[in-house]
PADOVO-999465 format. One record per residue (C-alpha): residue in three letters; residue number from 1; x, y, z. Coordinates in pm, whole numbers, always signed. Example, Ala and Ser with C-alpha at 12.3 -4.5 7.8 and 13.67 -1.06 7.14 Angstrom:
2
(site "ALA",1,(+1230,-450,+780));
(site "SER",2,(+1367,-106,+714));
***
This chain:
257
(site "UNK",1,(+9990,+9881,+6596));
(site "UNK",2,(+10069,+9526,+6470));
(site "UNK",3,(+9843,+9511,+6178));
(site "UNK",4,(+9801,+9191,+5924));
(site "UNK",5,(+9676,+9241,+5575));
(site "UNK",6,(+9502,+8932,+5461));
(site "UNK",7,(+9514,+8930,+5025));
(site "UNK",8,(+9816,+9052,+4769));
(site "UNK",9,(+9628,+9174,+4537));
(site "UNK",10,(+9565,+9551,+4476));
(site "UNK",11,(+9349,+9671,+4795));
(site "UNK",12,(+9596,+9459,+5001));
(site "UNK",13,(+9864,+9692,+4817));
(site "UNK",14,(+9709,+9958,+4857));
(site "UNK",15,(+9654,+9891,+5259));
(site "UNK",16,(+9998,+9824,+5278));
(site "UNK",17,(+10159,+10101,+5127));
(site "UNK",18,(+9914,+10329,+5353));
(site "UNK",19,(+10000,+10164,+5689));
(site "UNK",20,(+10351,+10054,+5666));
(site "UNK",21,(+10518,+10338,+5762));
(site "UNK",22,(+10343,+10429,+6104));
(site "UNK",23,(+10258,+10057,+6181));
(site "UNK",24,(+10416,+9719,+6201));
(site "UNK",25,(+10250,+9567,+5880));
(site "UNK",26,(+10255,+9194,+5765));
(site "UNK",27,(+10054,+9081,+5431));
(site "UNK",28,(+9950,+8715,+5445));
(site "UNK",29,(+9890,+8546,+5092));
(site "UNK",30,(+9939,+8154,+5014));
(site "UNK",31,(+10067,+8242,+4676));
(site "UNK",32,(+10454,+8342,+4760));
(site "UNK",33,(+10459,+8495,+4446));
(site "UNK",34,(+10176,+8776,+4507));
(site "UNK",35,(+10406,+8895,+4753));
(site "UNK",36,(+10711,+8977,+4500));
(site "UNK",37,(+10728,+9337,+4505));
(site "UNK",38,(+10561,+9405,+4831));
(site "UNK",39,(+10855,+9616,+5044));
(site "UNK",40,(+10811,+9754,+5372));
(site "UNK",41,(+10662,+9489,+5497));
(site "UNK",42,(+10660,+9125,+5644));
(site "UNK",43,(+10550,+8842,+5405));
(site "UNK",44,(+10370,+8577,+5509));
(site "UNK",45,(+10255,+8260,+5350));
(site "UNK",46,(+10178,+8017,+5631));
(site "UNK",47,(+9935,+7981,+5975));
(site "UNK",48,(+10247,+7950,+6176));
(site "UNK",49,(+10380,+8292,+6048));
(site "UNK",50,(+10039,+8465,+6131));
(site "UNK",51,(+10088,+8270,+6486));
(site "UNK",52,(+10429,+8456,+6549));
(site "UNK",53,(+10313,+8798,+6407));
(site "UNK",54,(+10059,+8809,+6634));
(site "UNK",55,(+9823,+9081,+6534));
(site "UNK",56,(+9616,+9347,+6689));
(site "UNK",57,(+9422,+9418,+6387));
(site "UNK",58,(+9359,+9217,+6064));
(site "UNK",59,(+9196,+9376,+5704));
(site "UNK",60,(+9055,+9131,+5538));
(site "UNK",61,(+9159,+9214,+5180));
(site "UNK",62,(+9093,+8886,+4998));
(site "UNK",63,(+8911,+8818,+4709));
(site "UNK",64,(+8525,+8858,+4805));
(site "UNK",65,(+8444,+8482,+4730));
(site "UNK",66,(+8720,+8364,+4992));
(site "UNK",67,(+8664,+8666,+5268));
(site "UNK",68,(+8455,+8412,+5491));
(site "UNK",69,(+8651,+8089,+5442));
(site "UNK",70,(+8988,+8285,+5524));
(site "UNK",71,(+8806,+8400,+5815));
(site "UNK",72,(+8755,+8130,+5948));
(site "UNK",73,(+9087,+7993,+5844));
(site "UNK",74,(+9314,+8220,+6024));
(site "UNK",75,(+9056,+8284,+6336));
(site "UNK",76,(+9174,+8034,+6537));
(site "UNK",77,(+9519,+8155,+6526));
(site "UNK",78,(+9491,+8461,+6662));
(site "UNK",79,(+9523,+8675,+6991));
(site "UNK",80,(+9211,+8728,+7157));
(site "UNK",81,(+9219,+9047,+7158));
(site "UNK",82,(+9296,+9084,+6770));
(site "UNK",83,(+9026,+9300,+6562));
(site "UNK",84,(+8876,+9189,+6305));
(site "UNK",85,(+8792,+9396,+5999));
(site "UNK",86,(+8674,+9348,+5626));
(site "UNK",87,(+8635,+9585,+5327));
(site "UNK",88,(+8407,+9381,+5140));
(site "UNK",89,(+8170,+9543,+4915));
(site "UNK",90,(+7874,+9292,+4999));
(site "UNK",91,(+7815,+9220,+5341));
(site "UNK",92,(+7628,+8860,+5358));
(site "UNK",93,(+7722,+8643,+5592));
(site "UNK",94,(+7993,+8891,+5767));
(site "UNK",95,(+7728,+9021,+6088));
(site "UNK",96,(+7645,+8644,+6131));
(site "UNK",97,(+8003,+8530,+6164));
(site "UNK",98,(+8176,+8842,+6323));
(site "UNK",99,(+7840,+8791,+6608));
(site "UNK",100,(+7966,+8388,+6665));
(site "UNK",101,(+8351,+8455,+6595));
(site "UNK",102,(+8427,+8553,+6991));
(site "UNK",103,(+8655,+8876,+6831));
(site "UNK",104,(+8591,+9232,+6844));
(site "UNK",105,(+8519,+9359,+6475));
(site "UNK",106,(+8467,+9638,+6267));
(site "UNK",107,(+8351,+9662,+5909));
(site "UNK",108,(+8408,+9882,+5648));
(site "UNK",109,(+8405,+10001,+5258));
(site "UNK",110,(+8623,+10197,+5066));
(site "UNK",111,(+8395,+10301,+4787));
(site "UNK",112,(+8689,+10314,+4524));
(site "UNK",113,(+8741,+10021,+4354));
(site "UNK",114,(+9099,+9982,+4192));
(site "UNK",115,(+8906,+9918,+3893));
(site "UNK",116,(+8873,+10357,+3837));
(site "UNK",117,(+8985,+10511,+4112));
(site "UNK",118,(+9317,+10675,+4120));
(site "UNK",119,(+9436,+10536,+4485));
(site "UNK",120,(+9668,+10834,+4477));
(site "UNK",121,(+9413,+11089,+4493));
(site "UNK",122,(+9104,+11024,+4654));
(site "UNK",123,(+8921,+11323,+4806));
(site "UNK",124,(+8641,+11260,+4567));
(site "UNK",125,(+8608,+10889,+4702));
(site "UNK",126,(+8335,+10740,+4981));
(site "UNK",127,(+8347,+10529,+5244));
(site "UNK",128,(+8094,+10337,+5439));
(site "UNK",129,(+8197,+10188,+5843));
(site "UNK",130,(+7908,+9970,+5958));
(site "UNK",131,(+7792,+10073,+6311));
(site "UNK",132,(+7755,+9800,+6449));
(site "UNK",133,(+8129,+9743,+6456));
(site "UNK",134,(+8400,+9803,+6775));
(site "UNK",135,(+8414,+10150,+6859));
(site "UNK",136,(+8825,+10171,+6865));
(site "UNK",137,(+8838,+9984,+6537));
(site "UNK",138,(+8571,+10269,+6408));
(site "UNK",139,(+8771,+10489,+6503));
(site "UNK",140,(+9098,+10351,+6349));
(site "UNK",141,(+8899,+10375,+5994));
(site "UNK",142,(+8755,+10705,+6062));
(site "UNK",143,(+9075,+10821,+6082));
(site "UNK",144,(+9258,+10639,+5841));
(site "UNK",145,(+9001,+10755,+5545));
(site "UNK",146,(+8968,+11100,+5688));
(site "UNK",147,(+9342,+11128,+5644));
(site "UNK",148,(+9284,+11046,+5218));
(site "UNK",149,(+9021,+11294,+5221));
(site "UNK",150,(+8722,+11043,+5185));
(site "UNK",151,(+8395,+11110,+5219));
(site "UNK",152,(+8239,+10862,+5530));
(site "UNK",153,(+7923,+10758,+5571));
(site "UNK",154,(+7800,+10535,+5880));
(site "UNK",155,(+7532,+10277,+5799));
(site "UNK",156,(+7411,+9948,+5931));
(site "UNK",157,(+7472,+9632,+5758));
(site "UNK",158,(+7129,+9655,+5642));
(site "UNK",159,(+7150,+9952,+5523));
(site "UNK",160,(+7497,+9902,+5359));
(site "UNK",161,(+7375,+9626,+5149));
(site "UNK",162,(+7068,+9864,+5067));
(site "UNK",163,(+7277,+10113,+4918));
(site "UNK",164,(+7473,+9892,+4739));
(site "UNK",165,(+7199,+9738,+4583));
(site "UNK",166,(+7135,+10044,+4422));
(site "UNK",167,(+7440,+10250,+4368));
(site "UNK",168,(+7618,+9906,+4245));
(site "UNK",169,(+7383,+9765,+4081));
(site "UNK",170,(+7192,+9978,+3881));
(site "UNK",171,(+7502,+10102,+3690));
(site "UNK",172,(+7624,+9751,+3683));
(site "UNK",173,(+7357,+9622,+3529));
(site "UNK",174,(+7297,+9941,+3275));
(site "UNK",175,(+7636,+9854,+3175));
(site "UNK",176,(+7569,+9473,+3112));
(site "UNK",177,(+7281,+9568,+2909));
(site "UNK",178,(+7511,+9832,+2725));
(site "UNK",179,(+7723,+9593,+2656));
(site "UNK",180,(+7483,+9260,+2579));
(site "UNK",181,(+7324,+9488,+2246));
(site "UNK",182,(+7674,+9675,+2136));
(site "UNK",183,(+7785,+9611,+1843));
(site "UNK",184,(+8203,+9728,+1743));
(site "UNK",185,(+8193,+10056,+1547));
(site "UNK",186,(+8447,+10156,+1331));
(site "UNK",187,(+8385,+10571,+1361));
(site "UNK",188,(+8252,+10570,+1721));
(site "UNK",189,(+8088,+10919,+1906));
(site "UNK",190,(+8284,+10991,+2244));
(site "UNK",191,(+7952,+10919,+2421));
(site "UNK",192,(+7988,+10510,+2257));
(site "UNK",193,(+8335,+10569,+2342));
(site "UNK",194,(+8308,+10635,+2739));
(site "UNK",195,(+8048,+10392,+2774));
(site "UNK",196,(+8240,+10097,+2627));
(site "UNK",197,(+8585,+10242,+2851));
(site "UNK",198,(+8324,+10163,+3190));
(site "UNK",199,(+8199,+9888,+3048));
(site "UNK",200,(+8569,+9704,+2975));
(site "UNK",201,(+8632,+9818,+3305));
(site "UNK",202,(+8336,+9678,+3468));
(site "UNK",203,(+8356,+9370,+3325));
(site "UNK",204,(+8714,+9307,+3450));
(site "UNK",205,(+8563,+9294,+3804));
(site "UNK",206,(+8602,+8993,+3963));
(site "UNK",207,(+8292,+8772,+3903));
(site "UNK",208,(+8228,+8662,+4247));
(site "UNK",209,(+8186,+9069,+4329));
(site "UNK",210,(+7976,+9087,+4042));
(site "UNK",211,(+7784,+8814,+4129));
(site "UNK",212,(+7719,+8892,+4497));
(site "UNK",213,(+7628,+9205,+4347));
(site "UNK",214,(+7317,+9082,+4125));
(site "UNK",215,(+7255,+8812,+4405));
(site "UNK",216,(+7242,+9095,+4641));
(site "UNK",217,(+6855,+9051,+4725));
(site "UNK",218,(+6820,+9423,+4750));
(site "UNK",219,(+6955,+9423,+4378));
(site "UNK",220,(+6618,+9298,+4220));
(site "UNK",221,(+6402,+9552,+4310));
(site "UNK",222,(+6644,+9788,+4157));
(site "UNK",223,(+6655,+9584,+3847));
(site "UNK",224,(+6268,+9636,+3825));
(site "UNK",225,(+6293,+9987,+3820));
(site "UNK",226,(+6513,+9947,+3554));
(site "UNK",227,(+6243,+9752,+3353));
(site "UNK",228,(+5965,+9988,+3468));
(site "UNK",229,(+6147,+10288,+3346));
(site "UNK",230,(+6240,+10097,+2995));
(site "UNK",231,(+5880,+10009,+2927));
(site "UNK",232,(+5824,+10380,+2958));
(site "UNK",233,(+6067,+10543,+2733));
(site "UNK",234,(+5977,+10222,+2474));
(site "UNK",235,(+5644,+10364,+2472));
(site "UNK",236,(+5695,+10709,+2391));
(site "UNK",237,(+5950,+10627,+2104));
(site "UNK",238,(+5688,+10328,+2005));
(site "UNK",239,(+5456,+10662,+1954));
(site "UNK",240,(+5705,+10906,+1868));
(site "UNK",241,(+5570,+11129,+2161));
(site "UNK",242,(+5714,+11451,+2108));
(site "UNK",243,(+5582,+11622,+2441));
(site "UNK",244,(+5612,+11278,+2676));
(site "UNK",245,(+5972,+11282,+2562));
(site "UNK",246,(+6007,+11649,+2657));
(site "UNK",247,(+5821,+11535,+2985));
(site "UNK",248,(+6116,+11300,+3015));
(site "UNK",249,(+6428,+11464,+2987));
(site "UNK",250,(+6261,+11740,+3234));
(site "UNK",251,(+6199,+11502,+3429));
(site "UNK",252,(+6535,+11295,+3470));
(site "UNK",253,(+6698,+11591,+3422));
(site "UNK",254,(+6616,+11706,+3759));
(site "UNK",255,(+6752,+11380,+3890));
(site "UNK",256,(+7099,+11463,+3769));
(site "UNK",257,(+7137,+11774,+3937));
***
């Protein structure tokens, strides 16, 4: 298959070092100098380029912030029937234009950010592939992350964005708060010390992702239970509550298992 890889950056990387070898692979970025030390590959940098290529399947690998304008950027110049796919980790916006582009899609997402994952072992590592999408291009992806040992899970794009809402952005936003009241210790506990390593780590997201995140309008509700469940533990410090506390851990213990 004649596949184009839209983005340089490390998911583009990573998608071409996966398919490079058992497909025809191109990996389209409009700085030349992303595309230094990509090998096995064809390197493009211009609409013409992606015109000559001509692709049967595109991954949309871009920066999450650009993933709709290069869309609709490179569209145009592409065979009809040419799949379109995304890994985005927010999916607003993406039903509405994949439903008005005139392409077959499909979308998907690799649940490993390059942030902590080790992309060279991931049988621990999820995946999501929206329903909704083409059934070949499903099935390219099932494949594909079957073959790295991933985990899949089908889901809607409502239901995507659901869980994203939650399994994104609760821990993102513990972490903000983590880091918002930290102070720099000079003797700090390994628990201090793991929580600022995910912290520096989250932080060095891109802030678009982060954003969309938080702006995610699933995320709020998850953000309240965040609140609700501070007011609580507040309160039973507030009366140094021996047995609510015991309550508690029992309680969010079982939660963990």
């Amino acid at each position: 298959m004649r596949i184009l890889i839209l983005g340089a950056g490390k998911m583009g990387s990573f998608f071409v070092d996966l398919l490079s070898f058992d497909h025809t692979t191109a990996v389209y970025d409009a700085d030349p100098r992303r595309l230094r030390f990509m090998y096995n590959t064809e390197r493009l940098t211009t609409i013409e380029e992606i015109e000559a290529f001509k692709p049967e399947l595109v991954i949309n690998a871009v920066t999450l912030k650009y993933t709709l304008d290069v869309f609709r950027e490179i569209t145009p110049h592409l065979p009809a029937d040419c799949i379109l796919s995304d890994i985005a980790s927010v999916k607003t916006g993406l039903h509405e234009y994949y439903a008005s582009c005139g392409h077959r899609y499909v979308s998907t997402h690799p649940m490993f950010g390059p942030t902590f994952a080790n992309l060279g072992a991931l049988s621990n590592e999820n995946a999501i592939i929206i329903t909704e999408g083409d059934y070949m291009g499903r099935i390219f992806f099932k494949d594909l992350y079957t073959r790295l040992g991933l985990h899949i899970c089908e889901y809607s794009f409502e239901e995507h964005d659901e869980t994203v809402a939650y399994s994104l952005g609760i821990p993102f936003v513990s972490t903000f708060v983590f880091a918002a009241v930290m102070k720099h210790q000079d003797a700090p506990g390994t628990t201090f010390k793991r929580h600022m390593a995910i912290a520096k780590g989250v932080l060095g997201e891109d802030a678009c992702l982060l954003r969309e995140i938080l702006f995610n309008p699933r995320t709020s509700g998850q953000v309240e239970k965040i609140r609700n469940e501070l007011g609580t533990l507040i309160d039973i410090i507030d009366r140094k509550d021996e047995a609510g506390l015991n309550d508690y851990l029992a309680k969010i213990r079982e939660h963990i298992k």
